[in-house]
N, C-alpha and C positions, 0 to 999 in steps of 0.2 A: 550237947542237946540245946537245940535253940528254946527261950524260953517267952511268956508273953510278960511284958516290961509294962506295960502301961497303956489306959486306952487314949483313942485321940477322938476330941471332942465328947462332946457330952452325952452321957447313957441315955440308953431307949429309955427309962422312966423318967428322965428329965426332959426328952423329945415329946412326952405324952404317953408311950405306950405302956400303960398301965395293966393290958390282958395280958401280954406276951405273947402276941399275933405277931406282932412286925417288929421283927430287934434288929436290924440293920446295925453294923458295929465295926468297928476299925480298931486295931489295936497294932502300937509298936513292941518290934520283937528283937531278944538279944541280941541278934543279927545284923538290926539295923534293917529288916526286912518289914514291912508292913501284911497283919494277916487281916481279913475283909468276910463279917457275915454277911450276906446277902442271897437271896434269892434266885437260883439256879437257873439259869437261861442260856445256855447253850445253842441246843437246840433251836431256840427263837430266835438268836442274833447272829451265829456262824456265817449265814450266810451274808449277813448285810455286812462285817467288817471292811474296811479297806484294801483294796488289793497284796499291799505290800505289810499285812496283820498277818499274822499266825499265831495257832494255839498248840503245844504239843499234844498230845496224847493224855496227861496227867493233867493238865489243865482246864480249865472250866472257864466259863464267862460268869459271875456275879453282878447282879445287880443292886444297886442301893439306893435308898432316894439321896433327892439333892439336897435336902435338910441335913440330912445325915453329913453329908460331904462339906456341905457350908458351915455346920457348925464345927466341925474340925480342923477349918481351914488357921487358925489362930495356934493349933494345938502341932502342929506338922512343923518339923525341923526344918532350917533350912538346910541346901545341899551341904 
């Protein structure tokens, strides 16, 4: 059972979000897989991907801000 290990970069309430409106989050997983809260958009971006992109079936587009992503960027293994 893959398990969540750790998050990467710094929590929504260290970003600011204080309501709990916007928690955009990244966390690494036993796996070595990365899992991604964001914002469901689908919908909105399928069609704009690059040609040679694909989504399966079980997969979803999320979205996060770029806060969220930059501050992570320190906390993200290398290959």
């Amino acid at each position: 059972m893959t398990t969540v290990v750790r998050r990467i970069g710094a929590s929504p309430r260290a970003r600011g979000s204080a309501t709990g409106q916007s928690c955009p989050d990244i966390f690494e997983l036993s796996d070595g897989s990365f899992a991604v809260i964001g914002r469901e958009a689908t919908r909105e971006l399928e069609q704009e991907l690059p040609h040679d992109a694909a989504r399966a079936n079980d997969e979803r587009i999320v979205v996060i801000t770029r806060e969220t992503l930059v501050q992570a960027k320190d906390d993200i293994p290398p290959a």
